[in-house]
C-alpha positions in Angstrom: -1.8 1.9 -13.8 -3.4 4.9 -12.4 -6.7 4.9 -14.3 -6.9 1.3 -13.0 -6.7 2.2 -9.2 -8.8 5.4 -10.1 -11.5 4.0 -11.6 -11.9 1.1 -9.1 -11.6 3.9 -6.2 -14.7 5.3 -7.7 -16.7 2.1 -7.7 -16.1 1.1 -4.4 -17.0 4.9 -3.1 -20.0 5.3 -4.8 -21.2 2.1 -4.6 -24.7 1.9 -2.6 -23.0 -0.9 -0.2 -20.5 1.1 0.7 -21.4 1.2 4.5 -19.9 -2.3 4.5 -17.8 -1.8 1.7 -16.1 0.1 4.2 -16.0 -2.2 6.9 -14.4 -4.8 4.4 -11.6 -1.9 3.1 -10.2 -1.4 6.9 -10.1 -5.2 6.9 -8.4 -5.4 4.0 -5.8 -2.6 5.0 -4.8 -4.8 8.3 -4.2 -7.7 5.8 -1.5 -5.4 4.5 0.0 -3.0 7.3 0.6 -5.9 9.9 2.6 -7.1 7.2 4.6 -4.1 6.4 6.9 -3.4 9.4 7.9 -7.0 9.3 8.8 -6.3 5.5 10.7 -3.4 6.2 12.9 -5.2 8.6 13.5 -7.7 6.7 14.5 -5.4 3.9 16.9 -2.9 6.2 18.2 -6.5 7.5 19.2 -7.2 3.5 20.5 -3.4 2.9 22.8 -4.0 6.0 24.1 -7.2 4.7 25.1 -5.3 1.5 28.4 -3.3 1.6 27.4 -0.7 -1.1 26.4 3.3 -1.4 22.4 2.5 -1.8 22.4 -0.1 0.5 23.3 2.3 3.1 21.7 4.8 2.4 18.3 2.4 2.3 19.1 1.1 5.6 19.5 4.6 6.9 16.3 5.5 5.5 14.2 2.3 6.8 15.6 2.7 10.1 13.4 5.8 10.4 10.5 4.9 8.6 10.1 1.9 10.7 9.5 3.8 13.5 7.3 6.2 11.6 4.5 3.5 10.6 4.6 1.4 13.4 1.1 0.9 15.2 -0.6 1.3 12.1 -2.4 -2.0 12.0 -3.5 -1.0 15.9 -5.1 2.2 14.6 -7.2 -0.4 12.1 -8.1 -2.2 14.4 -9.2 0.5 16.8 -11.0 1.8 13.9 -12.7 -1.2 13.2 -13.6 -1.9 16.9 -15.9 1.6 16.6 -17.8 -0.2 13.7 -18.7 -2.9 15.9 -16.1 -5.7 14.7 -13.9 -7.3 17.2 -10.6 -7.6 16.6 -10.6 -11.3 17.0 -12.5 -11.5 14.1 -9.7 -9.4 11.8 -7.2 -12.1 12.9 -9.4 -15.0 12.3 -10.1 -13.2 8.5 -7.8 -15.3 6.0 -6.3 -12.3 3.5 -7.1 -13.2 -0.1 -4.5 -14.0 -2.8 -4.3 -10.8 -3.6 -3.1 -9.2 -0.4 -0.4 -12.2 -0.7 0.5 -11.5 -4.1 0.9 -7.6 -3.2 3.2 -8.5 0.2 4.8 -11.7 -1.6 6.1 -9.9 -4.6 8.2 -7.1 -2.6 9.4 -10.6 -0.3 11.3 -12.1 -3.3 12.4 -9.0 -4.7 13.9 -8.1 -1.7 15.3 -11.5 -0.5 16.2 -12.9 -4.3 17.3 -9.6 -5.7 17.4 -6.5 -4.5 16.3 -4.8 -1.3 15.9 -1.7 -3.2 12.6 -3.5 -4.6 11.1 -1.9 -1.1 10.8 1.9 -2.6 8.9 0.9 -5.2 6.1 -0.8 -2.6 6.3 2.5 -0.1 6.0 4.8 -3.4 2.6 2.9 -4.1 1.4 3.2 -0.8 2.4 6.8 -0.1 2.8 8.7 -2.9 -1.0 10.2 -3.4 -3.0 10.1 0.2 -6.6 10.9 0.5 -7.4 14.6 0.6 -9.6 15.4 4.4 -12.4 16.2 1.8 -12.8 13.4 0.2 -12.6 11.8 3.4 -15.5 13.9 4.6 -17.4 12.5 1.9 -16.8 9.3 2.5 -18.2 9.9 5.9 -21.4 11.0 4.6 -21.5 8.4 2.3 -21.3 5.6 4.9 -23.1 7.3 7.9 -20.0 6.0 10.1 -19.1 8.1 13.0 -15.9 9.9 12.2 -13.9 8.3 14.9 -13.8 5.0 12.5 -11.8 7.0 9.8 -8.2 7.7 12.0 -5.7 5.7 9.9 -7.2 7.8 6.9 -7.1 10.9 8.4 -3.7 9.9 10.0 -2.5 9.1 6.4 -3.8 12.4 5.1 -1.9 14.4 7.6 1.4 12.2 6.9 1.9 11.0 3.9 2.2 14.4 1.9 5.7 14.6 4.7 6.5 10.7 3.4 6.1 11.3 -0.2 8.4 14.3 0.0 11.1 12.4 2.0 11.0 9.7 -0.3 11.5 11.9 -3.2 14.3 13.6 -1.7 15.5 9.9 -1.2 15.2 8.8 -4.8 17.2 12.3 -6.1 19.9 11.5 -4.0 20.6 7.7 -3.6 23.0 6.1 -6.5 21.3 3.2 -7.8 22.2 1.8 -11.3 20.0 1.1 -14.1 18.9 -1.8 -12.8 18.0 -0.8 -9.7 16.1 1.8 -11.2 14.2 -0.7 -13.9 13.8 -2.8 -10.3 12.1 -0.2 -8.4 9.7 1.2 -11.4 8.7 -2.9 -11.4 8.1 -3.0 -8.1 5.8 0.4 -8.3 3.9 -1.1 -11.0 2.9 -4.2 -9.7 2.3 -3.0 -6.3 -0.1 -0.3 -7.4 -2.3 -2.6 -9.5 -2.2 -5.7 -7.0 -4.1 -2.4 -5.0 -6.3 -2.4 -7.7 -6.9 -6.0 -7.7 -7.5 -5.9 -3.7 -10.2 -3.4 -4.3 -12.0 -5.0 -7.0 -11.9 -8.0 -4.8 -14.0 -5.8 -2.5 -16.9 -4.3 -4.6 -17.3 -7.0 -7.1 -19.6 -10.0 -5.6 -18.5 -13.3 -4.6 -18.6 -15.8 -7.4 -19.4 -19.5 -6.4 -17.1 -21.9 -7.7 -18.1 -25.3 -9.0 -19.5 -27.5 -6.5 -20.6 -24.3 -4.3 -17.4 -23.4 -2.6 -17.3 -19.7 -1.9 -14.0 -17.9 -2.3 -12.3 -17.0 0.8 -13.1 -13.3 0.8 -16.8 -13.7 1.5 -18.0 -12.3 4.9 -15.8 -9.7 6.3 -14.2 -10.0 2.0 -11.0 -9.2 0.7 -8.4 -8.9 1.6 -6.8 -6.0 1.5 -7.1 -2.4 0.1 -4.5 -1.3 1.8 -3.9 2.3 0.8 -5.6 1.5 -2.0 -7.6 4.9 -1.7 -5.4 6.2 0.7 -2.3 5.7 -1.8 -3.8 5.4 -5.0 -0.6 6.6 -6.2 0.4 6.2 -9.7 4.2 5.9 -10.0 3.8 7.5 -13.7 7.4 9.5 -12.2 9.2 5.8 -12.2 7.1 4.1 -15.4 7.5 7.0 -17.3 11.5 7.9 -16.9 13.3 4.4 -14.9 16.6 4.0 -14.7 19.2 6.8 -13.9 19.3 9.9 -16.5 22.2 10.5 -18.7 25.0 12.5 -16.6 23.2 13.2 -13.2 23.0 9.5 -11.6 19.3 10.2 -10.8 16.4 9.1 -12.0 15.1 10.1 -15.7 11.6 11.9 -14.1 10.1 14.8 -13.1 8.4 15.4 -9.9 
């Protein structure tokens, strides 16, 4: 799934609209992180409601997390404002499919089946932040003043610390093979429903019959999320899931 999330990074960076491109990625990234702490409730609510080892330790590790990503979607928004678009215009935006299909999936996972489905979503997201140099190119590239760029450079600064937590997370929690083959699922789809936000982005709106636009024209997508910011590839999970022989841990090397 990597070369997937890569390649459509590229596009949308070196695309010649990617002054508005830009514009269209924050908006698609507030479709996504106002819907995230609600999530992760949601899913410490389930771990807590489950009397087992890796429930626990879940809920434990939510609980800080939580309080780790809240006010994201304000820093969007705050970002956005310094582009010129109001904020009551990112709440009238209606997120595409895609940004439902991304949130939706980790919904059922962790309401139907398992609330572990939740590591395999922050893995996505986190695991491979945007370096502050290619974030200085961006800047160049779009002629936007830096100050419109803090949830990136935010992410830069931070996310290296969540990846490494959430590695030493995945070592030690004792999930089953299941769990495991859960979580690697739950990577997978999440990082290319990224992939499909972002392509939503650069590629132009296509009329349907009888000339109704899709919903993502205008202020498009809906979201990106960390699609740049975490184009991360979960190759760890795809490449090893479920628990290796012996050790109780997962069959990958980091």
């Amino acid at each position: 799934m990597e070369p997937e999330l890569t390649g459509v990074t590229h596009l949308l960076v070196s695309d010649p609209r990617v002054p508005q491109l830009y514009r269209d990625y924050l908006v698609a990234c507030h479709g996504i992180l106002r819907a995230t702490i609600p999530l992760l409730q949601t899913a410490r609510r389930e771990a807590l409601a489950r009397d087992e080892s890796a429930s626990r330790t879940l809920a434990s590790y939510l609980e800080t997390h939580i309080q780790e990503e809240a006010g994201e979607d304000e820093w969007l928004l705050q970002d956005l404002e310094v582009l010129g678009v109001d904020r009551s215009t990112v709440f009238e935006h209606v997120p595409s499919p895609q940004v439902a299909r991304l949130v939706g999936a980790q919904y059922y996972w962790v309401l139907h089946v398992d609330p572990i489905a939740i590591l395999g979503y922050l893995a996505a997201l986190e695991r491979d932040p945007p370096s502050l140099e290619f974030i200085d190119d961006l800047v160049l590239r779009t002629g936007h003043d830096r100050a419109a760029f803090r949830t990136l450079i935010a992410h830069a600064a931070r996310d290296p610390d969540h990846a490494e937590e959430l590695d030493d997370l995945l070592d030690r929690i004792e999930l089953n093979e299941e769990q495991w083959l859960l979580l690697t699922l739950s990577a997978i789809n999440s990082v290319h429903m990224l992939a499909m936000v972002l392509k939503e982005i650069v590629q132009p709106a296509v009329v349907a019959p009888g000339g109704i636009e899709p919903a993502h024209v205008g202020l498009e997508t809906a979201s990106g999320a960390l699609g740049i910011s975490g184009a991360s590839t979960i190759t760890t999970f795809a490449s090893g899931g479920g628990p290796a022989a012996g050790d109780g841990g997962p069959a990958t090397e980091r």
